[in-house]
C-alpha positions in Angstrom: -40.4 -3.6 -13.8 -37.1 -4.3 -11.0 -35.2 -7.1 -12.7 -35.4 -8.6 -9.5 -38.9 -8.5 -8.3 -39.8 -11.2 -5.9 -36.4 -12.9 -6.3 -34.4 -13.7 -3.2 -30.4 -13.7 -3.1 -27.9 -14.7 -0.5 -24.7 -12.7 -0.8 -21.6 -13.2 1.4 -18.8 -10.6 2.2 -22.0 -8.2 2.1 -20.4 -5.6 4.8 -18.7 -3.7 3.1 -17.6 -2.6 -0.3 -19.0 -4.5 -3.7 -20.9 -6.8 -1.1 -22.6 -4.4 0.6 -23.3 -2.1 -2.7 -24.4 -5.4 -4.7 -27.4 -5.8 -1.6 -28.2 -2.7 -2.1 -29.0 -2.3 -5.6 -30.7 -5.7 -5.7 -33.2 -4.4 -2.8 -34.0 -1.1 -5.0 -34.5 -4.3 -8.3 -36.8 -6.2 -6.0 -35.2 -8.6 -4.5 -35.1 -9.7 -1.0 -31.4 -10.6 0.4 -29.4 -12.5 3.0 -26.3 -10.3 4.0 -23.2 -12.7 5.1 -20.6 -11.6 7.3 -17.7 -12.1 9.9 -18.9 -8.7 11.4 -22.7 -8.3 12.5 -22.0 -4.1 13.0 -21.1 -4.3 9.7 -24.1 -6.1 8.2 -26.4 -4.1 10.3 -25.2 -1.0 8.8 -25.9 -2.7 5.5 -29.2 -3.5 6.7 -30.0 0.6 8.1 -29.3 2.1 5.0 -31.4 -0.1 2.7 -33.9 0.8 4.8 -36.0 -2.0 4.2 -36.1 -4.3 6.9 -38.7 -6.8 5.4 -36.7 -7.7 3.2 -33.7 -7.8 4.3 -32.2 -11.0 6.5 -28.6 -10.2 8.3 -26.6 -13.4 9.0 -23.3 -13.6 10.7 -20.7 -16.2 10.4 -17.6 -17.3 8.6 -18.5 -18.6 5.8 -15.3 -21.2 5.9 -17.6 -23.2 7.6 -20.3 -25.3 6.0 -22.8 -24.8 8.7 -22.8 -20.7 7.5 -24.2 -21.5 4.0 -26.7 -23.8 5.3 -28.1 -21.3 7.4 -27.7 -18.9 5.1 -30.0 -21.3 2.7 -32.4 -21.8 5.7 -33.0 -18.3 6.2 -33.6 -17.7 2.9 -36.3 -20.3 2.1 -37.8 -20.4 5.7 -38.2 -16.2 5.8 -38.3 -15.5 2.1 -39.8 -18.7 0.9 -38.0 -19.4 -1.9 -33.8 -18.8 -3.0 -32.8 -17.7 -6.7 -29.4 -16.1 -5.9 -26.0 -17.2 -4.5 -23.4 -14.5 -4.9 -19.7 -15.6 -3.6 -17.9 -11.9 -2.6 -16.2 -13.3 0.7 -12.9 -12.3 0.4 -9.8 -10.9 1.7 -6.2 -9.9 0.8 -2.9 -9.8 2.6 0.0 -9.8 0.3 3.4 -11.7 1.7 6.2 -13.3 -0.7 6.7 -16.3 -1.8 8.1 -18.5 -0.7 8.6 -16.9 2.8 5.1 -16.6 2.9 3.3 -17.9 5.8 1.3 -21.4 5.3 -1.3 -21.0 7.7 -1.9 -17.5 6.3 -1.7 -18.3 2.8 -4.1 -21.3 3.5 -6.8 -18.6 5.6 -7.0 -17.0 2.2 -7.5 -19.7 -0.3 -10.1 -21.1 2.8 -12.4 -18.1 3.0 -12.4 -17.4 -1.0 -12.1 -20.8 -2.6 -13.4 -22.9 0.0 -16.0 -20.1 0.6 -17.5 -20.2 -2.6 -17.8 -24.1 -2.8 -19.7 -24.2 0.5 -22.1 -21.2 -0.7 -22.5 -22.9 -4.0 -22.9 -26.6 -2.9 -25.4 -25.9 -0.8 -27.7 -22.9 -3.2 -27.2 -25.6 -5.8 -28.5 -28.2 -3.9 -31.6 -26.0 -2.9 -32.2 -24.7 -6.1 -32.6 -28.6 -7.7 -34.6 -29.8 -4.9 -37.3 -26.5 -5.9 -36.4 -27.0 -9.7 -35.5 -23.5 -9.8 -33.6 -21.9 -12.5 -30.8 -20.2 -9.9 -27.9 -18.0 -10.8 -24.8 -18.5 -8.7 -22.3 -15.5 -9.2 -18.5 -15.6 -8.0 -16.8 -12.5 -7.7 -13.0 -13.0 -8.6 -10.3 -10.9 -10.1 -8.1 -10.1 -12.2 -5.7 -11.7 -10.1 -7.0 -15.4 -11.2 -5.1 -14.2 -14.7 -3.0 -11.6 -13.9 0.2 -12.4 -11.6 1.6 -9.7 -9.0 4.6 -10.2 -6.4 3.1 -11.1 -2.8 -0.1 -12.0 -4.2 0.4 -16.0 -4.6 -2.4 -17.3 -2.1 -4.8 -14.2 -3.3 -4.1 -15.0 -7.4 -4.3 -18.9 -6.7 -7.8 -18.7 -5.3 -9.2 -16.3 -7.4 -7.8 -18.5 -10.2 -9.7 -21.6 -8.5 -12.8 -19.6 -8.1 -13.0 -19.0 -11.6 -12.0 -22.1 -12.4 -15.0 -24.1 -10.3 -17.3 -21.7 -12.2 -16.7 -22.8 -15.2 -17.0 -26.7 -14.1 -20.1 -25.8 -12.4 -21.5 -24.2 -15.1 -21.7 -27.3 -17.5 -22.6 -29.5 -14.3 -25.5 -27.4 -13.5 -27.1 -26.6 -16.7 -29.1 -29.5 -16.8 -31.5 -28.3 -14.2 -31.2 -24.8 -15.7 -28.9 -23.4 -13.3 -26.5 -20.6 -14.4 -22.9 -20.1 -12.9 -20.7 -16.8 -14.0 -18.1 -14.9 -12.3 -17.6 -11.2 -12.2 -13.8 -10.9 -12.2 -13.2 -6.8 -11.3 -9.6 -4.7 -11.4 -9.1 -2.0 -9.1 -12.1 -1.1 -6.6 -12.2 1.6 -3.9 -13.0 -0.9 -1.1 -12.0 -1.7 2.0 -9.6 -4.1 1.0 -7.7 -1.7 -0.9 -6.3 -0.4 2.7 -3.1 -2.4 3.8 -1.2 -0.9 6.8 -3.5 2.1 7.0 -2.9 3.3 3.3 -4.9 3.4 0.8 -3.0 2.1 -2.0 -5.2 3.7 -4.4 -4.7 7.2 -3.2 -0.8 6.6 -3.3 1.7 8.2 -5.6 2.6 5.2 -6.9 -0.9 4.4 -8.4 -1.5 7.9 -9.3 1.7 7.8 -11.1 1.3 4.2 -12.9 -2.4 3.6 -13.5 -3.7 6.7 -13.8 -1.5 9.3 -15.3 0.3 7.0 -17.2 -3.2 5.2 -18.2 -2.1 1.7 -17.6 -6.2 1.6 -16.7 -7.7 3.2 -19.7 -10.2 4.8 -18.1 -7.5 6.2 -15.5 -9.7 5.2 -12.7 -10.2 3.0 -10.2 -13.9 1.7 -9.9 -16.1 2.2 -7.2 -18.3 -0.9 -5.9 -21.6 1.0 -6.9 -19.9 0.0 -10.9 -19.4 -3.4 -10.1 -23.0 -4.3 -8.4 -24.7 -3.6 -11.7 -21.8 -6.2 -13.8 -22.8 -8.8 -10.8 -26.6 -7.7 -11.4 -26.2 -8.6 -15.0 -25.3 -11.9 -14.3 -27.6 -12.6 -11.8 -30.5 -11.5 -13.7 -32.7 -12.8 -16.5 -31.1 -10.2 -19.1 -28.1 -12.8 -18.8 -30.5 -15.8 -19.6 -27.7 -17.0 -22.2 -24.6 -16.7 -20.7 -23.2 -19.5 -18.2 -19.3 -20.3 -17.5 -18.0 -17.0 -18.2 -16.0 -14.8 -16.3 -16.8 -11.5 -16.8 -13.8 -9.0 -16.3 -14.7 -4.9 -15.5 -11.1 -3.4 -14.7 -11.1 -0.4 -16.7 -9.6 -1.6 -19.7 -6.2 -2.8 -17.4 -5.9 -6.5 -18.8 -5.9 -5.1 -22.4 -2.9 -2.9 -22.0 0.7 -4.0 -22.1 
């Protein structure tokens, strides 16, 4: 049986990369899904290659604002008729140092991820009591809200929120038999791992560092097709006794020194 079946999930930052992988494998477990984005092409891409257009809802909008996650709760219950699902992915990076750094810049970051995620919580959460049903909310964070890099102060400092409001929600929430976890991944073939037109992970430096000289154990990055099923873990019932916990798949990189 789909460990999803007749379930129904809102999932930002769903364009591209571990969003847009996580919709699709919890269409093919059953579940129907609300795609958030900035970039409607994006989501309707998403939408064309699941294939499945009943049960899938595309919803544009910045999910800085509050309005986004109440529409994205709106669609869910008034199309789908029900909401089990939150997952937070909305995210992106843009390294500067510190202190030099930009604060308008550094403050866009911490908005979309941390302020993202508190929006799309608040208002699932809310939804989920008022139906008194057993919801999962899922973050997706990083290794960066433990690990510290140069030019990644606004990106690490969010992350390290996110996972941080997890945990709070998750003894808050309990009591109505809500779940909260995080999924906090290392490398990932996204997107996001182009800066200035390279790909960071096809540079020599990585290939030289990380993989050759194993600093990831398994001498890899990931791909976001591994890190839907970590975030479908948590999301699902096979999870039914884990809540506050963030849930680190890097590859074996924060065990290594």
């Amino acid at each position: 049986m789909p460990r999803l079946a007749n379930e129904v999930a809102i999932i930002t930052g769903a364009g591209t990369g571990i969003g847009a992988a996580t919709a699709e494998l919890f269409v093919r477990e059953g579940a129907a899904v609300v795609i958030n984005g900035r970039r409607r092409e994006k989501l309707e891409e998403v939408a064309a290659k699941i294939g499945q257009p009943d049960r899938v809802a595309v919803l544009p909008g910045d999910i800085r604002e509050r309005a986004t996650a109440q529409e994205a709760v709106r669609v869910a219950l008034e199309r789908f008729g029900r909401l089990d699902i939150a997952v937070s992915n909305a995210a992106f990076y843009d390294p500067a140092p510190f202190p030099e750094a930009d604060f308008d810049q550094w403050r866009k970051m911490f908005d979309v991820i941390m302020l993202g995620a508190f929006h799309l919580a608040r208002e699932t959460a809310q939804a989920m009591i008022a139906s008194k049903t057993p919801g999962r909310i899922v973050a997706v964070t990083s290794i960066h809200g433990t690990q510290a890099e140069p030019r990644a102060s606004s990106y690490g400092a969010a992350k390290a929120a996110v996972n941080q409001f997890t945990r709070c929600m998750a003894v808050e929430l309990a009591p109505h038999g809500i779940r909260a976890n995080a999924v906090a991944p290392g490398f990932v073939n996204t997107p996001m791992s182009v800066y200035e037109g390279k790909n960071e992970l096809e540079s020599e430096w990585f290939k030289k560092n990380y993989v050759e000289g194993r600093r990831i154990p398994l001498a890899r990055p990931a791909s976001p097709e591994e890190i839907a099923p970590v975030i479908l873990f948590l999301a699902s019932t096979e999870s039914s006794y884990v809540t506050g916990h963030v849930l680190v798949a890097d590859g074996g990189l924060t065990c290594t020194f």
